[in-house]
N, C-alpha and C positions, 0 to 999 in steps of 0.2 A: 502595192507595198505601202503600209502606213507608218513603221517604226524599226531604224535604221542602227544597231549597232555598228561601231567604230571601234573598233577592240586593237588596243595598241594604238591609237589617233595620229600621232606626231603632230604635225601641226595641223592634221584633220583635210590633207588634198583629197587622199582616199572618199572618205563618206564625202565631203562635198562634192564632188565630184559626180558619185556614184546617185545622191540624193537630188541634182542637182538637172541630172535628169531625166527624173520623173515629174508627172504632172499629173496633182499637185505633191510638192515636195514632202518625204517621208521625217517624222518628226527623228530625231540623231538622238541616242545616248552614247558617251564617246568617254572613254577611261585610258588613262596612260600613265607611268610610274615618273613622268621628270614634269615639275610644276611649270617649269618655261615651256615647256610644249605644251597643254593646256591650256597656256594663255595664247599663244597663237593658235591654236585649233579654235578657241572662242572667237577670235578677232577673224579666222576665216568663214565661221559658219554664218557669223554675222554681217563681213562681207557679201556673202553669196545670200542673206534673207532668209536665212536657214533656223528652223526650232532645234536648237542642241540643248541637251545638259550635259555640263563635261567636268568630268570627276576624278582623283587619283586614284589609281588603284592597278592592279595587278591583272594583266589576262588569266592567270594562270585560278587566281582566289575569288577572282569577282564571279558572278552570276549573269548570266545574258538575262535582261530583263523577258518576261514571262510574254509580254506582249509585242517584241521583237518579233519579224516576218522576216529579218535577212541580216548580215552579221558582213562587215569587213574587214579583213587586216592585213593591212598593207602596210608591207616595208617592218615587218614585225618577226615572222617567223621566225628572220634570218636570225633575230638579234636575243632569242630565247635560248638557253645551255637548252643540249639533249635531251636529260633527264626533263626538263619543263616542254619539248616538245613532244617527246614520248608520252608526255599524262593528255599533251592540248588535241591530239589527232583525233582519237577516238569520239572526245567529247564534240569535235566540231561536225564530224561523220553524225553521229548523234542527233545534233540541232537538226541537223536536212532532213534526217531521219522522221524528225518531229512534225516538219514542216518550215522549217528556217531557210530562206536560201542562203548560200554558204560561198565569201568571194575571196579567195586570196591572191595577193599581189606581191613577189618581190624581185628582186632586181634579176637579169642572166649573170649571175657568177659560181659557173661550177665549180671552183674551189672551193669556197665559202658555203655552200649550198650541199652537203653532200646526202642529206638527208631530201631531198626532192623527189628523186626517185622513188622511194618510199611514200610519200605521200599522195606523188602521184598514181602511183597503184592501186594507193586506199579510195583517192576518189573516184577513178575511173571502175573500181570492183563495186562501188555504192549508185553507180550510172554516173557520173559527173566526168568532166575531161580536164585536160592539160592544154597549156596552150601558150607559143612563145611569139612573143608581139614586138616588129621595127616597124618605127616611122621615120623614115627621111624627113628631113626638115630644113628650112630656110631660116638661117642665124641672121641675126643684125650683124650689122659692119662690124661695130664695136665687141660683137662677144665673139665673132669669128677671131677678128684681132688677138682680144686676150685667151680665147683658146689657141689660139695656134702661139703664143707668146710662154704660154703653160702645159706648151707640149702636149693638149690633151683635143680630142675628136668629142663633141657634140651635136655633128649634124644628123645623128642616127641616135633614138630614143629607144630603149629597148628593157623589157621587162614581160616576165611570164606568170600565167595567170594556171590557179585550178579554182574549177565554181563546181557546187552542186546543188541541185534545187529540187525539191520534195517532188 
């Protein structure tokens, strides 16, 4: 893989992450609608040593660049209206199509999420799968502390993936 779409970036963990490893690192173009998240998606790829260009823009109007091999978006779907996901599915089915590999990432929350089943279908009918991902983990003292102070559980990571690959 030599050139990494970041489609919807946020602060860009997605692509770094994913470009991160591979050896050697795939060059990122990385687009996102809110300009504070750009600046940290810059200040992460640059952390990690990473070639990004990262740019405003829209998933839905931007163009995957022509010389992309693989495309990621994570933590993005969720946060697209219907109508914008209903036009985004086909087209990303499409890219794999082409030869793009194709990785999406968002969080487990069936309420919010009701449109997965749906896309699940679509990738698994184009050969690709579904797939729902926990890690157990070992918190510092301190953030067990203020999770259990905020009522809230973090020792289990959990987020579900569909990939397809030409």
């Amino acid at each position: 893989m030599s050139h990494l779409a970041d489609w919807g970036c946020g602060t860009g963990a997605a692509g770094a992450a994913w470009a991160s490893a591979i050896d050697p690192p795939p060059r990122i173009s990385a687009i996102d609608v809110h300009p504070w998240a750009l600046s940290e998606a810059a200040a992460t790829y640059k952390a990690f040593g990473l070639d990004a260009d990262v740019r405003r823009g829209d998933v839905l109007r931007s163009r995957v660049p022509s010389s992309a091999d693989a495309l990621v978006a994570g933590w993005v779907v969720n946060e697209l209206e219907d109508r914008a996901r209903t036009e985004l599915l086909p087209r990303l089915v499409d890219l794999a199509a082409r030869g793009v590999r194709v990785l999406i990432v968002e969080p487990i929350a069936t309420s919010v999420s009701p449109w997965w089943p749906e896309w699940s279908a679509a990738f698994e009918a184009a050969g690709g799968r579904a797939d729902e991902w926990r890690f157990r983990m070992e918190l510092p003292q301190l953030v067990r502390r203020l999770d259990k102070a905020a009522g809230m559980r973090h020792d289990e990571v959990t987020a579900r993936s569909l990939w397809l690959r030409p």
